[in-house]
C-alpha positions as CSV (number, residue, x, y, z in Angstrom):
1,X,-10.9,27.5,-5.6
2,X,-12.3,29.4,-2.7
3,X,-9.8,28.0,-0.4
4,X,-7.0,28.1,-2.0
5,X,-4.6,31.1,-0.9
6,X,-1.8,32.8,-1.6
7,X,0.7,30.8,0.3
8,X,-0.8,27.3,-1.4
9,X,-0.3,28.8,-5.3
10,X,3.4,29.9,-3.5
11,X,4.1,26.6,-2.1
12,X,3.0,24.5,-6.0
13,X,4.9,27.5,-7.8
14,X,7.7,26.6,-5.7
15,X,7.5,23.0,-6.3
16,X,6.6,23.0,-10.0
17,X,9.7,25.6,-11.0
18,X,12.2,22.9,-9.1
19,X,10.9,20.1,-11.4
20,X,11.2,21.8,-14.3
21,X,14.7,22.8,-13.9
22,X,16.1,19.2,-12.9
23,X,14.1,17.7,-15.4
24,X,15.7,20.4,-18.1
25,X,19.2,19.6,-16.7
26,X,18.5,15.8,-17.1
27,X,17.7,16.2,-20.6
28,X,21.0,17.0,-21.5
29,X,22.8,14.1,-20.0
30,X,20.7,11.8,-22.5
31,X,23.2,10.5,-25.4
32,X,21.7,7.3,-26.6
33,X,18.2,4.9,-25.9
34,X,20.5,3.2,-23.0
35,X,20.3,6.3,-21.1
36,X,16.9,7.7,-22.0
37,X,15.3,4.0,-21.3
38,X,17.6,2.6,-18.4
39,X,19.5,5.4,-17.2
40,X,23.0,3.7,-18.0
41,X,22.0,1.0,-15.1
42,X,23.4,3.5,-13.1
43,X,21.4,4.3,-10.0
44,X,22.3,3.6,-6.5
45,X,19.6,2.3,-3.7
46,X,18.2,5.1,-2.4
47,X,17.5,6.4,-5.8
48,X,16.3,2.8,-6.8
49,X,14.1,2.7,-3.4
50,X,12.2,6.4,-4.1
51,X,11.9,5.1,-8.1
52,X,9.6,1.7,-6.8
53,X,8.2,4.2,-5.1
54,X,7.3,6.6,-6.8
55,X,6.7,4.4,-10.3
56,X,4.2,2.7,-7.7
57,X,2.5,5.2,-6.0
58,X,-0.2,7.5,-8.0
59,X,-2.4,9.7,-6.8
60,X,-5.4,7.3,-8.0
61,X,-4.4,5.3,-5.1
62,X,-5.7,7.2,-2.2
63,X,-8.7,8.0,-4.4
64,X,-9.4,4.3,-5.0
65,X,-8.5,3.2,-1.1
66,X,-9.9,6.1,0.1
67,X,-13.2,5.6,-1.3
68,X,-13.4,2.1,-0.5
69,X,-12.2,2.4,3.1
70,X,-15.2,5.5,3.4
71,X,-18.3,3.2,1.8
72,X,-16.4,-0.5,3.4
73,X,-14.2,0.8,6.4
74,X,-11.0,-0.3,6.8
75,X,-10.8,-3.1,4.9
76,X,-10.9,-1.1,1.8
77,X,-6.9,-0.9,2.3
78,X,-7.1,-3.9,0.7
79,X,-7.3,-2.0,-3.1
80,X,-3.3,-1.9,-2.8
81,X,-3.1,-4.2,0.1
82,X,-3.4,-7.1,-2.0
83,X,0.5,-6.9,-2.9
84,X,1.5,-6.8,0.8
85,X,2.7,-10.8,0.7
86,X,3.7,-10.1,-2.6
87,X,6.2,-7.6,-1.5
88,X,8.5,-10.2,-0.4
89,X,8.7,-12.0,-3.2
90,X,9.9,-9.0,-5.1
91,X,13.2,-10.0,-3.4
92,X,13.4,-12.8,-5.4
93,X,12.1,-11.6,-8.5
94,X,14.1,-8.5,-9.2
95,X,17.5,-10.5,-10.1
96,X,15.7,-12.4,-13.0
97,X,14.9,-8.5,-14.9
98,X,18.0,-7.7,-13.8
99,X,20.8,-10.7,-15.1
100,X,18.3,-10.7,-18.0
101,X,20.2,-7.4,-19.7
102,X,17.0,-6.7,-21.4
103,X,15.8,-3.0,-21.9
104,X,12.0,-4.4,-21.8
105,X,10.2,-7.3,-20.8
106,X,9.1,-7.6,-24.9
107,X,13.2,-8.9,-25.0
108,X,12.8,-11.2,-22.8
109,X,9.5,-12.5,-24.4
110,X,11.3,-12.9,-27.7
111,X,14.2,-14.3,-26.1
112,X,12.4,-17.2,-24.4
113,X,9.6,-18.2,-27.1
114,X,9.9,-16.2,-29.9
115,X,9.2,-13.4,-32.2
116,X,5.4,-14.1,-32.3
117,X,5.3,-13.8,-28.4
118,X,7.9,-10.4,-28.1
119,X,5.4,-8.5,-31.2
120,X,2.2,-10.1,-28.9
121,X,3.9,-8.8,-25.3
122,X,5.1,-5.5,-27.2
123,X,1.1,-4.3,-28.5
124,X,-0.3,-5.7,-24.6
125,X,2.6,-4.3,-23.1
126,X,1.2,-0.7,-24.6
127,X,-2.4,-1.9,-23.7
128,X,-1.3,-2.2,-20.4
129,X,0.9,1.3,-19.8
130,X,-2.4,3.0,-21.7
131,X,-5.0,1.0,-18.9
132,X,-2.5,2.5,-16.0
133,X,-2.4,6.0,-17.6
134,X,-6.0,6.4,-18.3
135,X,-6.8,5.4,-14.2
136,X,-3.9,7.8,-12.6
137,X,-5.4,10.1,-15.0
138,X,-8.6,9.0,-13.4
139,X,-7.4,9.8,-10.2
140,X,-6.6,13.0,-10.6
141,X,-9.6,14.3,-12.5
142,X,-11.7,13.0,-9.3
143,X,-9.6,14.9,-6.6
144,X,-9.4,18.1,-8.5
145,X,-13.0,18.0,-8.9
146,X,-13.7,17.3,-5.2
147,X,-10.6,19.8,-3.8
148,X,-12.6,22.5,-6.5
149,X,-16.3,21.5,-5.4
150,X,-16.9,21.1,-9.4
151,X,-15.1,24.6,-9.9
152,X,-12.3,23.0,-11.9
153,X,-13.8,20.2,-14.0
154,X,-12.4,16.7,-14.5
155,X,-11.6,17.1,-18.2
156,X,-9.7,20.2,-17.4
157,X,-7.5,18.2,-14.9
158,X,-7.1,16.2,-16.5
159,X,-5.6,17.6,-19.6
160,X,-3.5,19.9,-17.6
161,X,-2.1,16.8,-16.1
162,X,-1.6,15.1,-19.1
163,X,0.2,17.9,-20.9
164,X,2.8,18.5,-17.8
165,X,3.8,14.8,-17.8
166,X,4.1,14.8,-21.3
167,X,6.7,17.3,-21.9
168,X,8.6,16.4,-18.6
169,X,8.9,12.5,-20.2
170,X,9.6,13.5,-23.6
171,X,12.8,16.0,-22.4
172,X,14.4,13.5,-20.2
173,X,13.6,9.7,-19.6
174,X,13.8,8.0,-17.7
175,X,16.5,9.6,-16.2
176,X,14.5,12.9,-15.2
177,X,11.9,10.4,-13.5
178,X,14.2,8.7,-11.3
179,X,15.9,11.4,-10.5
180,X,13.0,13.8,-9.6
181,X,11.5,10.7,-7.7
182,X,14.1,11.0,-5.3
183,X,12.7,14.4,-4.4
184,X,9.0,13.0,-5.1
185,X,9.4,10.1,-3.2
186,X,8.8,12.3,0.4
187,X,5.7,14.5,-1.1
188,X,4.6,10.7,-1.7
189,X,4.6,9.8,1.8
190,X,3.4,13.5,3.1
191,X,0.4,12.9,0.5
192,X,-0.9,9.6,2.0
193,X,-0.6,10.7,5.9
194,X,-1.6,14.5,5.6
195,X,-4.9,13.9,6.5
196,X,-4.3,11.9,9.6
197,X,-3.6,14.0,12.0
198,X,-6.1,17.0,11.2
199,X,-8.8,14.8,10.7
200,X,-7.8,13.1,14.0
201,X,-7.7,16.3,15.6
202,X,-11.6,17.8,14.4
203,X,-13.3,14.0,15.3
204,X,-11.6,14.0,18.7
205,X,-8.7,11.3,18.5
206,X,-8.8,7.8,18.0
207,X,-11.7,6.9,20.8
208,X,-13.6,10.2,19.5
209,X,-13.8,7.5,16.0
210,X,-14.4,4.8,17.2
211,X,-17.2,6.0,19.2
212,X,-18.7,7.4,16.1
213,X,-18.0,4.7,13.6
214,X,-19.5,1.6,13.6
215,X,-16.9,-1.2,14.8
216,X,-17.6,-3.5,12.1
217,X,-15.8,-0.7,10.3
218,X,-13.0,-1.5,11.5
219,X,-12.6,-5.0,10.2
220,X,-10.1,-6.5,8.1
221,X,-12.0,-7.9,6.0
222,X,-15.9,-6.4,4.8
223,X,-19.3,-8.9,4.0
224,X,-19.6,-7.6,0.5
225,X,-17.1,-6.5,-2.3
226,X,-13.5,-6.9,0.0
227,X,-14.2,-10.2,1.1
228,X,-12.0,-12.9,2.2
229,X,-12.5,-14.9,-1.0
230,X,-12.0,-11.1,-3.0
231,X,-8.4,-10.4,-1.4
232,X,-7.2,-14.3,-1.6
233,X,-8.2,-13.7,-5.7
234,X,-6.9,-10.3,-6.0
235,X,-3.4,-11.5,-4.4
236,X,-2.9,-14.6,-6.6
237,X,-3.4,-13.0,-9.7
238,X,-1.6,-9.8,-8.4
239,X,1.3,-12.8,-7.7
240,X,1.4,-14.0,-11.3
241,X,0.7,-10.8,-13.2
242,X,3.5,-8.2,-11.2
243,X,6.3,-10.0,-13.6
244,X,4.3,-8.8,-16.8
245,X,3.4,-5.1,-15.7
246,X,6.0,-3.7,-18.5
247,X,7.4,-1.0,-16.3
248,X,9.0,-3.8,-13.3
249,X,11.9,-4.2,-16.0
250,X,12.8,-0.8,-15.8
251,X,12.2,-0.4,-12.2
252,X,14.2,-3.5,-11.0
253,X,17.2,-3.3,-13.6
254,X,18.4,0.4,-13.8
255,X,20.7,0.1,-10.6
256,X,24.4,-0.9,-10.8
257,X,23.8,-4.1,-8.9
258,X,21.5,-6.9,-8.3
259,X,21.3,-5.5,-4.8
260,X,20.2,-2.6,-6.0
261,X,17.1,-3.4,-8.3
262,X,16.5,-5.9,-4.5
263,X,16.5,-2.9,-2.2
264,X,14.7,-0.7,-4.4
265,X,11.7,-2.9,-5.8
266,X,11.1,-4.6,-2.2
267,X,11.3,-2.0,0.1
268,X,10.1,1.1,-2.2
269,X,7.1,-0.9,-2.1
270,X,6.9,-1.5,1.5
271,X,7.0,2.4,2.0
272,X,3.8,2.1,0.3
273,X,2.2,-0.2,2.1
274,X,3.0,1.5,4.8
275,X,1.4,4.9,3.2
276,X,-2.0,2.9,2.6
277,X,-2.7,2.6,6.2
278,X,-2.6,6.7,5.6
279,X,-5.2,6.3,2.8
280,X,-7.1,3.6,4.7
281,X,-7.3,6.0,8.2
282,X,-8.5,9.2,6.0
283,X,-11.4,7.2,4.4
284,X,-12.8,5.7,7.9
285,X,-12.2,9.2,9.4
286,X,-14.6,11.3,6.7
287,X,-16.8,8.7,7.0
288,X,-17.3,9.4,10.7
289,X,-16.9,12.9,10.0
290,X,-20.4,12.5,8.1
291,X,-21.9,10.8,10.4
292,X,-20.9,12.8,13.1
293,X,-22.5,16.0,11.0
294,X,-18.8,17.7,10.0
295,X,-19.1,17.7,6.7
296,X,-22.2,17.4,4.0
297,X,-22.8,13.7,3.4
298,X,-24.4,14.8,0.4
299,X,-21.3,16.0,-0.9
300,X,-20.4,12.2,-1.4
301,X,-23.9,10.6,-2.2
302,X,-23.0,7.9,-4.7
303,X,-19.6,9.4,-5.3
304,X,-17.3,7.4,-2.6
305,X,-14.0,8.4,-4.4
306,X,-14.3,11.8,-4.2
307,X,-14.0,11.3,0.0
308,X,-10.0,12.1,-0.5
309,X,-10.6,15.5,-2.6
310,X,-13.2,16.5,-0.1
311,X,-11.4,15.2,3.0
312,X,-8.6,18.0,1.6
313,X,-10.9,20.8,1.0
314,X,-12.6,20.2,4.6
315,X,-9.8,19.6,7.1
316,X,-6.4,20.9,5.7
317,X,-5.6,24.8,6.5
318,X,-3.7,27.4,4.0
319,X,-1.0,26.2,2.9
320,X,-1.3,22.5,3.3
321,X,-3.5,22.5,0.6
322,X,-0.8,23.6,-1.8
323,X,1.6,21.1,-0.5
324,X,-1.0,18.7,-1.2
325,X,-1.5,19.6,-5.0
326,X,2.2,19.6,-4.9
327,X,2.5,16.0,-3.6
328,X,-0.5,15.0,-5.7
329,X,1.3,16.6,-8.8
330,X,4.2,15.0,-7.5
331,X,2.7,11.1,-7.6
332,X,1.1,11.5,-10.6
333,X,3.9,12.7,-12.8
334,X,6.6,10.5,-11.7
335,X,4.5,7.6,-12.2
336,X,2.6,9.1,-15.7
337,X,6.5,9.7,-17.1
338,X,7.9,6.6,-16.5
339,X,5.2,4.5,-18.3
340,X,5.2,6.8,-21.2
341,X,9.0,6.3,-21.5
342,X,8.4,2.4,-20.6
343,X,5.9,2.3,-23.4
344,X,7.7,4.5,-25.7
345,X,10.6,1.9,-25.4
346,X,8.2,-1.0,-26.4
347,X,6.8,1.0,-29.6
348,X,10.3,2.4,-30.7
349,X,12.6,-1.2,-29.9
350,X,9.7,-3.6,-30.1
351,X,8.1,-2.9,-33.1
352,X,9.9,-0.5,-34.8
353,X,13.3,-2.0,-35.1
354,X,12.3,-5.2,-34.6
355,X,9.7,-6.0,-37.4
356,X,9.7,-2.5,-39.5
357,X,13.3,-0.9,-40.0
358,X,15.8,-3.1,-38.5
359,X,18.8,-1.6,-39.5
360,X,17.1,2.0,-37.9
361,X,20.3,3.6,-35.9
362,X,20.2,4.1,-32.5
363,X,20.1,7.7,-32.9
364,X,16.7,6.8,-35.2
365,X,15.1,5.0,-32.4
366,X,15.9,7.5,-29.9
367,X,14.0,10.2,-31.9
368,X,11.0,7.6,-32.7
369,X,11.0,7.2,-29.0
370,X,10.9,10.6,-27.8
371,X,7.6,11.2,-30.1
372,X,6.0,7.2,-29.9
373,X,4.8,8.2,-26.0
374,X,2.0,10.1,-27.7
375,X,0.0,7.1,-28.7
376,X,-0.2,5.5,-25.2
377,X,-1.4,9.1,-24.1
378,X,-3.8,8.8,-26.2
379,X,-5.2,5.5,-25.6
380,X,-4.8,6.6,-22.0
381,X,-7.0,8.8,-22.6
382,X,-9.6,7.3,-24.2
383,X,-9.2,4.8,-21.6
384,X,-10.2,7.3,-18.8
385,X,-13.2,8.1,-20.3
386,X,-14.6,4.8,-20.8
387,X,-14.1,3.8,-16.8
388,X,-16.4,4.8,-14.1
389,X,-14.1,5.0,-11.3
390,X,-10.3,3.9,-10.0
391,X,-11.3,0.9,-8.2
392,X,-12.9,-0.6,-11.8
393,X,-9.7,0.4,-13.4
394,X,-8.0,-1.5,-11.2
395,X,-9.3,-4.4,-11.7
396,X,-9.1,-4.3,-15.2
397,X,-5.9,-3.6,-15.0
398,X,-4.9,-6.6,-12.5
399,X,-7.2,-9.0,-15.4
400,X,-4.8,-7.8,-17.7
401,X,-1.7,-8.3,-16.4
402,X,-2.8,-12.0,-16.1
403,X,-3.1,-13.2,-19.2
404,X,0.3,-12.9,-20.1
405,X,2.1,-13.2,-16.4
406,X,1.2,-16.9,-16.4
407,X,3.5,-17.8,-19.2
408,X,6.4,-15.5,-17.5
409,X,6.7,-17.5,-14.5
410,X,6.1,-20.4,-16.1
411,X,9.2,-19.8,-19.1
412,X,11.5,-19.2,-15.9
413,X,10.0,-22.3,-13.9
414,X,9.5,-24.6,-16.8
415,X,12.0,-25.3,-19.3
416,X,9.6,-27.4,-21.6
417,X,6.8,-24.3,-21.7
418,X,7.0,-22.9,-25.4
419,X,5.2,-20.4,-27.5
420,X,2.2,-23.3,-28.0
421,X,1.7,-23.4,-24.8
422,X,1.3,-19.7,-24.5
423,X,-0.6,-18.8,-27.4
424,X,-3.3,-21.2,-26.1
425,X,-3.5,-19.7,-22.6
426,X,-2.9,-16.2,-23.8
427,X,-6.2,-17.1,-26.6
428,X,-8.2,-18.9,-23.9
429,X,-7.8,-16.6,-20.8
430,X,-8.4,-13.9,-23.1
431,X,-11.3,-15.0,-23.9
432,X,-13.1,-15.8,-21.2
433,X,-11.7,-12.9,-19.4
434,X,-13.4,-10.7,-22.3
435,X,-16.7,-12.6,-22.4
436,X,-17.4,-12.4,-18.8
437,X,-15.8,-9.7,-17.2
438,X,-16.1,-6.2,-17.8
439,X,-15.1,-5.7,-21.3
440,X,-17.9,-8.0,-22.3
441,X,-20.0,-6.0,-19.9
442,X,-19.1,-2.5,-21.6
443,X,-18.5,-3.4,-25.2
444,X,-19.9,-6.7,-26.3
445,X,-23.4,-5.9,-24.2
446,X,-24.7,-3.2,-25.6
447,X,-23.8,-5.2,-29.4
448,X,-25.8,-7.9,-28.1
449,X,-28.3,-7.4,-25.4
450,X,-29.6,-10.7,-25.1
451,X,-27.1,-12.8,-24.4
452,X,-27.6,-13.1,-20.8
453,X,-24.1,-14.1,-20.0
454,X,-21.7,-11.5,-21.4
455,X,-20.3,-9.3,-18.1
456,X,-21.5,-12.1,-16.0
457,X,-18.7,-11.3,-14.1
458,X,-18.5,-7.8,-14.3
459,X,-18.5,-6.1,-11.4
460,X,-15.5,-5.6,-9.2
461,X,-16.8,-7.5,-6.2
462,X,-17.1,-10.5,-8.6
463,X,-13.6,-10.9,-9.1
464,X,-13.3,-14.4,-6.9
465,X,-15.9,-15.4,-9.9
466,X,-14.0,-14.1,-12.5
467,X,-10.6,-15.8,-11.5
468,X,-11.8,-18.8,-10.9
469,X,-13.4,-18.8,-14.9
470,X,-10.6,-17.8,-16.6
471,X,-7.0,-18.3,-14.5
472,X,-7.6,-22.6,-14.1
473,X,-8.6,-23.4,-17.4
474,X,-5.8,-20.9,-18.7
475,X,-3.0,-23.2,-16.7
476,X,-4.4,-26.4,-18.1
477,X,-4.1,-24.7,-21.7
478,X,-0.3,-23.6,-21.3
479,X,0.3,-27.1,-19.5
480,X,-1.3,-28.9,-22.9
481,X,0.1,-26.6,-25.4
482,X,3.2,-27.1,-24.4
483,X,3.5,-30.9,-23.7
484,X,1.9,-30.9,-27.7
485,X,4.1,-28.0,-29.2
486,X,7.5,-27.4,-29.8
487,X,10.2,-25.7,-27.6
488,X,12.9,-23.3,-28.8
489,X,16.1,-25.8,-29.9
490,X,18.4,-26.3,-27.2
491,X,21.3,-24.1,-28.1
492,X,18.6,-20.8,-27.5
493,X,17.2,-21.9,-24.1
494,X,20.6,-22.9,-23.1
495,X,21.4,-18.9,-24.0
496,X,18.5,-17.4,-22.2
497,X,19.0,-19.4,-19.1
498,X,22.6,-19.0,-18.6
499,X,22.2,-15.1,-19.1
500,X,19.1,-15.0,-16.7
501,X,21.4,-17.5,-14.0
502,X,24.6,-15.2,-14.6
503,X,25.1,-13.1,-12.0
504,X,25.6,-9.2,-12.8
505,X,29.4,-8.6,-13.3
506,X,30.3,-11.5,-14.8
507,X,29.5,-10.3,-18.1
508,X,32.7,-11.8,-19.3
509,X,31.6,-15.3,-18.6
510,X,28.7,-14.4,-21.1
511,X,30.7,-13.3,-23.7
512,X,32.8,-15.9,-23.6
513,X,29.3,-18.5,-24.1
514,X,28.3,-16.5,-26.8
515,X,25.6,-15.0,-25.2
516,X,24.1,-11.9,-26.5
517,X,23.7,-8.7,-23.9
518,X,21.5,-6.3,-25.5
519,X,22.1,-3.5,-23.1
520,X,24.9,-4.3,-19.8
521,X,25.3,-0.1,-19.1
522,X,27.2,0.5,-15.4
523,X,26.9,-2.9,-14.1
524,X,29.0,-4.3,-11.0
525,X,29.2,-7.7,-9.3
526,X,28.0,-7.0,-5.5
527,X,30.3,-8.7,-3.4
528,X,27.6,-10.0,-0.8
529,X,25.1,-11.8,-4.1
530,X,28.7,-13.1,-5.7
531,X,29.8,-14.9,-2.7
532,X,26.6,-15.5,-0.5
533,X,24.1,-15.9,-2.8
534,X,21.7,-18.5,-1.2
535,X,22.3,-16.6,1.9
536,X,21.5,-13.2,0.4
537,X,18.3,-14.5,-1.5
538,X,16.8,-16.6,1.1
539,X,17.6,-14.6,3.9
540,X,16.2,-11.2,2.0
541,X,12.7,-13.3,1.6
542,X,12.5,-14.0,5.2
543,X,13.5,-10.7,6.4
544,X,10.8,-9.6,3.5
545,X,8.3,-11.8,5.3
546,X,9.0,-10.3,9.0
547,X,8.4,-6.4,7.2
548,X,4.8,-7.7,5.9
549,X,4.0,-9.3,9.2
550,X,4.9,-6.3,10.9
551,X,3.0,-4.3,8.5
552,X,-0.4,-6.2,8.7
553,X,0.1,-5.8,12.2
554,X,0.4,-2.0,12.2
555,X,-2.6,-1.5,10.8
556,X,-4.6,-4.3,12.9
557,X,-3.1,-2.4,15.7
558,X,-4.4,1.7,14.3
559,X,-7.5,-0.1,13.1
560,X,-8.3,-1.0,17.0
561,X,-6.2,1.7,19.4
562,X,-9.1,3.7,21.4
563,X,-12.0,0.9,20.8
């Protein structure tokens, strides 16, 4: 690590001592599974905000946009992009996970259709935290490989990484996690635009790129892989699988208020959006620093999402580089903690108590969750290894969420959906997602080479393909199932949608129905959602709308100042 002084190991020592310490003094505040999995639903908004953000934001990120934006040009933003006119929506969303009381989305699963469905959410929900472990750690294998020039190898990053988030998780919770975010949350934000200005600075300002760079570099949208049809797919299914990526409970219901998990969930994710036009500018600007001779193209032959590791090695000086690993450090833990506490929650309340000791103590599922984390690590792990690069996992990983996200909105929506319904869309999306997308590619290929049409769909610029296969027929099968099956009786859908309509703080009016709140911790009635609350959600949508507008054009505008 040639370039890696004395002041950059001073500036991570710095930063890794702090962490330590706060997560240590978190640990002892943790009395009971409320705390260690909700944090007493006790956070205020700007905690709440730097949480989303930092639960969101991972270090694979810039790797995976980065990359894309370096081989595609701009219009590789479009890797994290694809929630930007979700964001508003979030708004909307974030009262449901938070008026539902539930310490995971497995509760409200079993709550709505069933034991069946909680135990299948529960083992997908861990699937799912194990797909997003194995890419961050994904992420950071490839940058410290490309900041090292091979000097540090990925396995060893990787490990290092996984053994630091590990014991941070374990100690505190999620307490530690949105606490340290709060800290994390600006290393976040210095990570993503870092690279900006000094790379601005050695290709000679904005005109200096564009006269380098090809302008159809510069285009919103690119003629292969991030095409029109690719980001109208990725942001529908993004849409209907963000409710059933297990960790949004936890991010949207751990503040005192419904305004809270609002703020927080909406506009910690705008602050990301805003960071990818960071990620975006970096890859166009090493991509004209190749061509323009600066650094080695050969250094990225074939290799694309090493562009962010090498666009740190090559343009920041001593002592940036340490903040750097610091921020990166920074990203990946926050977000690597929190779904190991997320999924430790699901193995520990979900399965544990719910179908294998039931009468376990609180204090019993508290110890079972501090040690259950290690089997998503694991899987993460295994995970990593079996995917060639960020921008695959992420795919995967939006597939994934799918299958089970169209029977989330649709339990809210439709009162007559019921676990008939689901099982057949869960079976038949799953199916034909496995066949012909990657999984049949890597695992079911190789079994059975000539079947021509397993991993028809494989690839990650095939995803318009691939949606249109499996999400259709997946709808008419939920639609069918449930007009055939039965729904829940009537007294236990009345239950779950009173508690999901009530609004936080009137707890009482619950109690008094009969309804069950498994976990209520801190929680207050916000006067503005108690006596506005048409005004408060329609009027957050809009003004969500107006920040994604403004957004899109930001980057429209970066993407053509000095042309």
């Amino acid at each position: 690590m040639e370039n890696f002084a004395l002041l950059d190991w001073l500036v991570l020592g710095i930063y890794l001592f702090g962490i330590a310490a706060l997560g240590i003094y978190q640990m002892k505040r943790i009395k009971n599974t409320g705390d260690y999995f909700a944090g007493g639903r006790s956070f205020n908004k700007w905690l709440m905000i730097t949480h989303s953000l930092g639960a969101g934001t991972h270090a694979d990120d810039p790797v995976g946009v980065t990359g894309a934006a370096f081989e595609r040009g701009v219009s590789g933003i479009w890797y994290t992009f694809v929630y930007l006119f979700l964001t508003p929506f979030y708004w909307i969303i974030a009262p449901f996970f938070r008026r539902s009381r539930y310490l995971t989305t497995a509760d409200f699963f079993e709550a709505r259709f069933g034991k069946s469905l909680g135990l299948l959410y529960a083992i997908m929900g861990v699937l799912t935290f194990s797909i997003n472990m194995g890419t961050l750690l994904k992420g950071t294998g490839t940058i410290v490989y490309a900041i090292t020039g091979g000097v540090v190898p990925e396995w060893v990053a990787i490990w290092g990484m996984t053994a630091v988030f590990v014991a941070y998780g374990l100690a505190g919770g999620i307490m530690a996690t949105v606490i340290t975010d709060f800290v994390q949350g600006l290393l976040i934000v210095v990570m993503s635009l870092l690279l900006v200005p000094f790379g601005l600075i050695k290709i000679g300002g904005f005109s200096g790129l564009h006269r380098i760079v090809p302008p159809e570099k510069f285009n919103l949208a690119a003629p292969e892989e991030i095409t029109f049809y690719w980001i109208l797919a990725a942001t529908i299914i993004n849409l209907i699988g963000i409710v059933a990526q297990p960790h949004i409970m936890e991010v949207c219901s751990s503040g005192k208020t419904e305004f809270e998990g609002r703020i927080g969930f909406t506009y910690g994710c705008f602050i990301k959006r805003f960071c990818a036009i960071g990620w975006a500018l970096s890859g166009v600007i090493i991509f004209g620093l190749v061509m323009d001779g600066q650094i080695d193209s050969t250094l990225l032959a074939g290799k694309r999402e090493t562009a962010f590791g090498i666009g740190i090695r090559e343009l920041l000086p001593i002592g940036f580089t340490g903040l750097m690993f610091a921020s990166i450090l920074a990203a990946q833990m926050s977000s690597l903690s929190a779904f190991m506490v997320s999924g430790a929650a699901l193995l520990s309340r979900n399965l544990y108590k719910k179908h294998l000791n039931p009468n376990a103590s609180d204090t019993k599922v508290l110890w079972l969750a501090r040690r259950a984390g290690f089997l998503i690590v694991v899987l993460g792990l295994i995970f990593c290894y079996l995917v060639e690069g960020v921008a695959e996992a992420l795919t995967i990983f939006w597939g994934i969420s799918t299958l089970t996200g169209v029977f989330i909105w649709a339990g809210v929506l439709w009162r007559r959906t019921n676990a008939t319904g689901a099982w057949a869309s869960f079976i038949v999306m799953s199916l034909i997602w496995g066949f012909l997308g990657p999984l049949g590619d890597k695992l079911l290929k190789p079994l059975l080479p000539d079947i021509s049409w397993l991993g028809l769909f494989a690839s990650k610029g095939q995803l318009p393909q691939l949606t249109l296969a499996y999400l259709p027929a997946g709808i008419v099968a939920l639609i069918l199932g449930s007009l055939i099956g039965e729904s829940l009786p009537d007294d236990l859908l009345n239950k779950f949608y009173r508690l999901i309509h009530t609004p936080v703080g009137r707890e009482d009016d619950l109690v008094k129905a009969g309804v069950e709140v498994i976990y209520q911790g801190r929680s207050e009635g916000h006067p503005w959602e108690l006596k506005y609350p048409r005004l408060v959600n329609w009027g957050g949508f809009l003004v969500g709308v107006i920040f994604a507008l403004a957004i899109l054009g930001l980057l429209y505008f970066l993407a053509n100042f000095g042309g």
